[in-house]
C-alpha positions in Angstrom: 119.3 78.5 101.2 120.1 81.2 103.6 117.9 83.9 101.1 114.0 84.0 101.4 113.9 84.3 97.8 115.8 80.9 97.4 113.6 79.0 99.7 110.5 81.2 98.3 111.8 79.9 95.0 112.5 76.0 95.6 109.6 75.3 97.6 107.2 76.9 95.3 109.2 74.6 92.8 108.9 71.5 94.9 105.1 71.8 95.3 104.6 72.6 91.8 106.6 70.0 90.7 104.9 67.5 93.2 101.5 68.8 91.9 102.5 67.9 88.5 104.0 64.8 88.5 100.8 63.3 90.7 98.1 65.3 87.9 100.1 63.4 84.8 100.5 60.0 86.4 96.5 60.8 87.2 96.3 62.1 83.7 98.3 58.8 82.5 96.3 56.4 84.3 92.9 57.7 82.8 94.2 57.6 79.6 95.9 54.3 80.4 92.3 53.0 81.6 89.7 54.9 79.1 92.0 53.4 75.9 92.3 49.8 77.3 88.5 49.6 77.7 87.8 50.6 74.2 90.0 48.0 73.2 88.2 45.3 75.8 85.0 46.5 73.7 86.7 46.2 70.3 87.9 42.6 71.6 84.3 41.6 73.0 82.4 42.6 69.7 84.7 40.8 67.8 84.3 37.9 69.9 80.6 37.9 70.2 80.5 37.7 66.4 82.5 34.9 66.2 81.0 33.3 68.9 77.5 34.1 67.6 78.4 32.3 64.2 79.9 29.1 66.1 76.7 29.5 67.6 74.6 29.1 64.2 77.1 25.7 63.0 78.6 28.1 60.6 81.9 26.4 59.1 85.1 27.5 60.3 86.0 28.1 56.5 82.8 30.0 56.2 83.5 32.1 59.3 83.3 35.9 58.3 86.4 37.9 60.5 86.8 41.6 60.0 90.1 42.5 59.5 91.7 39.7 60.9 95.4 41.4 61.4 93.9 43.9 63.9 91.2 41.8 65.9 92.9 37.8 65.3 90.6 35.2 66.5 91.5 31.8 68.3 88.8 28.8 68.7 89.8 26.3 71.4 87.3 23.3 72.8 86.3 22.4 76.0 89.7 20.6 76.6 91.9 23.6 75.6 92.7 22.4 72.3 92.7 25.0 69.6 90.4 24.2 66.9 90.5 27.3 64.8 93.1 30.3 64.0 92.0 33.4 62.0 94.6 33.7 59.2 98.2 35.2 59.3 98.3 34.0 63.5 101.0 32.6 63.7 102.0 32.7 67.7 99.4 33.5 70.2 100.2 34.1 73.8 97.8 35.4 76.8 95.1 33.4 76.3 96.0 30.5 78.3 95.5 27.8 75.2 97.6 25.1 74.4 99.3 26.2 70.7 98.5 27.8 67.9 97.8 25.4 65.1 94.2 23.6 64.9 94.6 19.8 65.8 93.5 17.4 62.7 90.2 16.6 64.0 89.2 20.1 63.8 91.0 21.2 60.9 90.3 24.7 59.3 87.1 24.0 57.1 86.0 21.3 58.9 82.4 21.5 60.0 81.7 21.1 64.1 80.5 17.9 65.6 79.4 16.9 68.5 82.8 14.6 69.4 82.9 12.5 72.2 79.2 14.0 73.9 78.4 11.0 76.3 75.7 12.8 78.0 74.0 15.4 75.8 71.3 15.6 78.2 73.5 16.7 81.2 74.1 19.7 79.0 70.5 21.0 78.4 70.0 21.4 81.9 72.0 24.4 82.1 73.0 23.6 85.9 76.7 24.1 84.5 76.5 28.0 83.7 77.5 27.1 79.9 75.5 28.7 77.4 72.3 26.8 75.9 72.5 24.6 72.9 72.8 27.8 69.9 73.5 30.5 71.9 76.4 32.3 73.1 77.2 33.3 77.2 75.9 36.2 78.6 78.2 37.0 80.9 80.9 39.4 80.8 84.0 38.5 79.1 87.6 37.7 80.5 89.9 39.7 79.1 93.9 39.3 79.2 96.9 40.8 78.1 98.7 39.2 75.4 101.0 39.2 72.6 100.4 37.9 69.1 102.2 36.9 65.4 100.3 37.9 62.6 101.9 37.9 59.0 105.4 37.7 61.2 104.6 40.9 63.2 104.4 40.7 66.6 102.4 42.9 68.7 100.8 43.5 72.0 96.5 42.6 72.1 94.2 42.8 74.6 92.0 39.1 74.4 88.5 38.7 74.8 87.4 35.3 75.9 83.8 34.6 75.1 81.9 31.3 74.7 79.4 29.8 72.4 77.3 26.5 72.4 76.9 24.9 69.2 73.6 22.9 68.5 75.2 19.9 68.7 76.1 20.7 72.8 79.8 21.6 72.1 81.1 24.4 73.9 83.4 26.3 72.2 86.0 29.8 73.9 86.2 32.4 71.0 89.6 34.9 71.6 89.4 38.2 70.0 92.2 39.6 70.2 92.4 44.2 69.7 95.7 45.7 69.4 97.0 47.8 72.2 99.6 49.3 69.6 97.3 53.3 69.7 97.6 53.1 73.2 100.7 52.6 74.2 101.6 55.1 71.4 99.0 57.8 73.1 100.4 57.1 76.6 104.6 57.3 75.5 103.1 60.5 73.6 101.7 62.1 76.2 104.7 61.0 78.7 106.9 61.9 76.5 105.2 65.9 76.4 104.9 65.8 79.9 109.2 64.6 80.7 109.6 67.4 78.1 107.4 70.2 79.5 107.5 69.7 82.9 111.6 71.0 83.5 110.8 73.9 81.2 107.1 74.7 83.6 109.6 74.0 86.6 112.0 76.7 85.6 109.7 78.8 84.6 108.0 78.6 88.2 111.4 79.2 90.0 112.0 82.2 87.8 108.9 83.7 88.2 108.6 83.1 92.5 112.2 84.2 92.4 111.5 87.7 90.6 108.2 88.0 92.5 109.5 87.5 95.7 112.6 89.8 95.1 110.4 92.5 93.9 107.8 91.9 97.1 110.9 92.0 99.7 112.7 94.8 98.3 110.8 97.4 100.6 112.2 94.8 103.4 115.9 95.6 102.5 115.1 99.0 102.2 113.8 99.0 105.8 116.6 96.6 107.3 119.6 99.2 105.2 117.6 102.3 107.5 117.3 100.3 110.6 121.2 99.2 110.2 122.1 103.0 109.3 119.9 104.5 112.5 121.7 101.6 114.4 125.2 102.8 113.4 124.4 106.5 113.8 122.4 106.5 117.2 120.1 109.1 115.2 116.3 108.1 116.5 114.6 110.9 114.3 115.5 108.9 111.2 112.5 107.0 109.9 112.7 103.8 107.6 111.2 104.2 104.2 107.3 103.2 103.9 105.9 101.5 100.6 102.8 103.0 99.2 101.1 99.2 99.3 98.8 98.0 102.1 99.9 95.1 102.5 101.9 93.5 105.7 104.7 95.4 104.3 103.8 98.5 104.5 102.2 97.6 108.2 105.4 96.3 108.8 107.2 99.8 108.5 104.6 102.0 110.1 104.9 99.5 113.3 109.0 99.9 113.2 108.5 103.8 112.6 105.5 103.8 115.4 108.1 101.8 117.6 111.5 103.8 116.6 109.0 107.3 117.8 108.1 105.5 121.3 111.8 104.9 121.4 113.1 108.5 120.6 110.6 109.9 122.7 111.8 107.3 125.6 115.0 108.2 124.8 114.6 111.7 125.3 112.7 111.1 128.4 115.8 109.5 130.1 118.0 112.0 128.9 116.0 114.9 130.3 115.3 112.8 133.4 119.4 112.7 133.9 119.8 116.0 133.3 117.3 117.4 135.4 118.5 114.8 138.1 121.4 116.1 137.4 120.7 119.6 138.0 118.7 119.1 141.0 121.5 117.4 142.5 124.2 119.9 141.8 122.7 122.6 144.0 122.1 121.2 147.2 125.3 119.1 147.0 127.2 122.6 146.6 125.7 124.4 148.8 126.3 121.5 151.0 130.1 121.3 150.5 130.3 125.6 150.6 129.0 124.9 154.0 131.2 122.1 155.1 134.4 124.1 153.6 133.2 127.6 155.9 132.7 125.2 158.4 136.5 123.3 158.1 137.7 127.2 157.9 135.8 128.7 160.4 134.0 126.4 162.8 132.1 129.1 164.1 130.6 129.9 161.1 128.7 126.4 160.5 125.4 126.4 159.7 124.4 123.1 160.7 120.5 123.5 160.0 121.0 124.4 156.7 123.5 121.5 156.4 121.2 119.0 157.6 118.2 120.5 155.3 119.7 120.0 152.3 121.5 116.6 153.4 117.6 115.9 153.9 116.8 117.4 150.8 119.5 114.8 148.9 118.4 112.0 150.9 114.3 112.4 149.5 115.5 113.0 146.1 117.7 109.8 146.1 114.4 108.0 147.4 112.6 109.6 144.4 115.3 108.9 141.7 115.2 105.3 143.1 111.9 104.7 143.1 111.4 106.4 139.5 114.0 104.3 138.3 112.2 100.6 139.8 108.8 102.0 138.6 110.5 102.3 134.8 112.2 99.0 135.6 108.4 97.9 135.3 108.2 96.9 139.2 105.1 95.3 140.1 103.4 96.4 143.2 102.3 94.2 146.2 98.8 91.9 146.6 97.9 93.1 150.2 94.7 94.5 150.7 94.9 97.5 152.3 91.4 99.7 153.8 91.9 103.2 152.0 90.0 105.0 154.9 92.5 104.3 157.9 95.7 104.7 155.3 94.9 108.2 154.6 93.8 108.5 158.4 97.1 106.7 159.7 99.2 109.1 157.1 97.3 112.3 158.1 98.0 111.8 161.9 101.4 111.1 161.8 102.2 114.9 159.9 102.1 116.5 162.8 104.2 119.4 162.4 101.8 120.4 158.9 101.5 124.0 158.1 98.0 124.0 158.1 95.4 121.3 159.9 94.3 118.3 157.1 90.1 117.5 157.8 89.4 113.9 156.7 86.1 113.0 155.7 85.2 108.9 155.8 82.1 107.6 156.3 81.5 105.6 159.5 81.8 102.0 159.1 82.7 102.1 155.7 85.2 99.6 154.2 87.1 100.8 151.1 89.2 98.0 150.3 92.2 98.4 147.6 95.1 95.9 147.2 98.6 96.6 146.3 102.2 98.3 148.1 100.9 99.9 151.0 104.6 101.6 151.2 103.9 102.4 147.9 100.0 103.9 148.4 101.1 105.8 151.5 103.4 107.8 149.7 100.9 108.8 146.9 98.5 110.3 149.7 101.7 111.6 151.2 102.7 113.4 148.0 99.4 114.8 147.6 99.2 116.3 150.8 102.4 117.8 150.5 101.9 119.4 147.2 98.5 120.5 149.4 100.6 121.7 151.7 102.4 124.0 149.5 99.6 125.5 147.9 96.9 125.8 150.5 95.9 129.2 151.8 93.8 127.7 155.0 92.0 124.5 154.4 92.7 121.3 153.1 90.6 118.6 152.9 90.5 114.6 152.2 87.7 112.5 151.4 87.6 109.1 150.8 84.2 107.5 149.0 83.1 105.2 146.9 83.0 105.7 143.6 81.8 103.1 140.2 83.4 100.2 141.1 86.5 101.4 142.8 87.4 104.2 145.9 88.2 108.2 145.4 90.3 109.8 147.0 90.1 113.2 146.6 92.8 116.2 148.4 91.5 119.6 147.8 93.0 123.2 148.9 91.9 126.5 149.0 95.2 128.1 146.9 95.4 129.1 143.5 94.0 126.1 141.8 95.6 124.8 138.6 95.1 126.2 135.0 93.2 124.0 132.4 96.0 124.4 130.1 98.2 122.2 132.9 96.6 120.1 134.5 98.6 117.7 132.7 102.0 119.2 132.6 102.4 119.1 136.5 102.9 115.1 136.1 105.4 114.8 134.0 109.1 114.9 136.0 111.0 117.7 137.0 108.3 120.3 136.0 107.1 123.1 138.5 104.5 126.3 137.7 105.8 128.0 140.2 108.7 129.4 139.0 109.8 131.8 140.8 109.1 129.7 144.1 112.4 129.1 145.6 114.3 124.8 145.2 113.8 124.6 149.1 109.9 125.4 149.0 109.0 124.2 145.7 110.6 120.8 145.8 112.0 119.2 142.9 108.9 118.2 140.8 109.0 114.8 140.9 106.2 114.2 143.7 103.2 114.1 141.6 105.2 112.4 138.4 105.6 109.5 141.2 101.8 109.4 142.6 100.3 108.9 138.7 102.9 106.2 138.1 102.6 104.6 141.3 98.5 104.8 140.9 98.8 103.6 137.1 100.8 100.6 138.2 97.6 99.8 141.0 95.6 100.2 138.0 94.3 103.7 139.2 93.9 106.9 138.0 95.1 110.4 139.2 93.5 113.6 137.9 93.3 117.0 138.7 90.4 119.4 138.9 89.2 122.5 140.3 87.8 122.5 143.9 84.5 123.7 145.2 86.9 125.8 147.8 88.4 127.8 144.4 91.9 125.7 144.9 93.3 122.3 143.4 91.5 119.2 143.8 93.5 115.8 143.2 91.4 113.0 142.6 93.0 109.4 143.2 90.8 106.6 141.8 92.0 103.0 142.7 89.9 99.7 142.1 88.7 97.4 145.1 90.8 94.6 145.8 89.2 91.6 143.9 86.9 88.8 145.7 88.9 85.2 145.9 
């Protein structure tokens, strides 16, 4: 039970099965039904013509019964008494009479009579629902289940009960008996196909689900023995096999080959991201402890600026790594609502010691209303000044507007600009154009990588393009901070 294919196969078994045996006890019961009424209208008929020649005085000798072993007739009064067998019945039962045998007053061949009729009147006034003086009823039949003896064989009838008024006022019950012998032979035939048949359709249904669905979840073995080999050999550029169908299969294994890329690539990102970490790390922490062993040698020789810039320079790549590392972690930034003008206005006037002045341009009056981490926001502004910083010749310049249905904020410099080809290359981590820029002045690449994903997670953008001034300009888009 633990295989698809097994549970595939048994419950495609159980419903067929199911389906079955309710269609041939349907199939039964409509046989059952359709052959039991043509022998209530074999019965009737036979009755009727009996009853129709009581109806006419005809003799009981001088009754004419068709084949009297198939349809036997049985003639009882108005008290019950029987009064007339067809020949051969021997036993009679189902038809709620007395016996078998005629009494003597109303032996076989004896001719009706009125018997004991006190009050012939009463019966012509047809108050009674009996049938008029020569005529037989009009109403349906009763029928009944029965068994009868005729010529020592007993058998099972269906009896039609029909009555006939003689002209004489005496109401006599014909029972017309039709044998229920073709049947119950059709129904134990066709039961008897269908306990026969129905195992050998059943198997046949398990076999055929179970080879189906073995064939349609062999390209899902094939995919779970690649995802259990990649597993065991850490190897994310393996791809699991994809069928040539289009069905969910085959959708299947291009989502887990589409996922196993994200997670190479993801893979590969972290890996570059520790060894660039890594390598950033290594050089200010040597020159660090090259320092620190001069100094332990020869005090006088301590250069404590330099020790403190690059103790500054590890602790701001900490804060970056860190920050990198909860942004991955998928933190979620803050619901304040912050006013995007005085951020960048706060930000700008605290950098005093800038190499070159920052103009801000903000509308008077103007509210620009974001939400989010303002610690957060304020060091995406800050990293895009100081990347301005780095780059500008004289000018640099920061403009806050609105823009669609969110705020720009847009840093532009006079420098060298960006080329097309990288605009963007500079956000991914660790990367630097300028080459041949020294660690100290070029920082360690990880300042604009941190404003996009700090702007994505505010559900921003970040762009670059080139500025009316012939440098860089960084455009910051972030939505306004919804309405309660």
């Amino acid at each position: 039970m633990r295989s698809v294919r097994a549970r595939a196969a048994i419950g495609a078994t159980l419903v067929v099965a199911l389906a079955l045996v309710a269609a041939g006890l349907a199939v039964l019961s409509v046989l059952r039904t359709n052959l039991i009424d043509q022998a209530d209208l074999q019965a009737e008929v036979a009755a009727r013509e009996v009853a129709g020649q009581l109806a006419l005085d005809t003799a009981y000798a001088d009754l004419d019964l068709d084949d009297e072993e198939d349809h036997p007739v049985q003639v009882t009064d108005e008290e019950g008494r029987v009064v007339f067998v067809s020949q051969g019945l021997r036993a009679i039962s189902g038809t709620g009479s007395a016996g078998v045998s005629p009494v003597p007053s109303a032996s076989v061949g004896a001719t009706p009579s009125p018997g004991d009729d006190d009050d012939d009147d009463d019966d012509d006034g047809g108050g009674s629902g009996r049938p008029e003086r020569g005529e037989v009823s009009s109403d349906d039949p009763d029928f009944s289940d029965g068994t009868a003896t005729v010529d020592g064989k007993q058998a099972d009838y269906r009896f039609a009960a029909v009555e006939a008024t003689t002209s004489a006022g005496i109401t006599l019950t014909v029972h017309a008996g039709a044998p229920l012998a073709a049947e119950q032979e059709a129904v134990n035939t066709v039961r008897g196909a269908m306990l026969t048949g129905l195992p050998l359709l059943l198997a046949v249904v398990a076999g055929v689900t179970w080879l189906v669905t073995r064939r349609a979840l062999r390209p899902v073995e094939g995919i779970r023995r690649e995802m259990a080999a990649i597993t065991a050999s850490e190897d994310l550029a393996r791809r699991v096999p994809e069928p040539d169908s289009r069905d969910e299969i085959a959708r299947l294994a291009r989502t887990t080959n589409e996922t196993l890329t994200v997670l190479e690539a993801s893979v590969e990102r972290q890996r570059r991201f520790v060894a660039d970490a890594s390598h950033e790390l290594r050089s200010p922490i040597a020159s660090l402890r090259t320092q620190l062993e001069v100094a332990e040698a020869h005090p006088e020789l301590l250069d404590l600026p330099g020790a403190v810039a690059d103790t500054v320079r590890l602790q701001v790549l900490a804060a970056d790594l860190l920050l990198l590392a909860r942004l991955d972690a998928g933190e979620k930034p803050g619901a304040a609502r912050i006013e995007a003008g005085a951020l960048v206005r706060e930000e700008v006037s605290q950098r005093t010691g800038d190499r070159i002045p920052v103009t801000v341009e903000v509308a008077e009056g103007a509210a620009y209303e974001v939400s989010g981490s303002r610690g957060q926001l304020v060091r995406v502004v800050g990293n895009l000044l100081d990347n301005a910083q780095r780059h500008a010749e004289n000018r640099i310049t920061v403009q806050v507007a609105a823009d669609g249905r969110g705020v720009r904020v847009e840093v532009r410099d006079d420098g060298a600009g960006v080329p097309e080809d990288e605009r963007e290359r500079i956000f991914e981590r660790f990367v630097r154009l300028d080459d041949a820029r020294s660690r100290d002045d070029g920082g360690a690449g990880l300042g604009l990588a941190i404003a996009r994903d700090v702007t994505a997670r505010h559900g921003g953008t970040l762009t670059v393009h080139r500025a009316p001034e012939g440098g860089a300009a960084f455009r910051l888009w972030l939505p306004y901070a919804a309405t309660a």
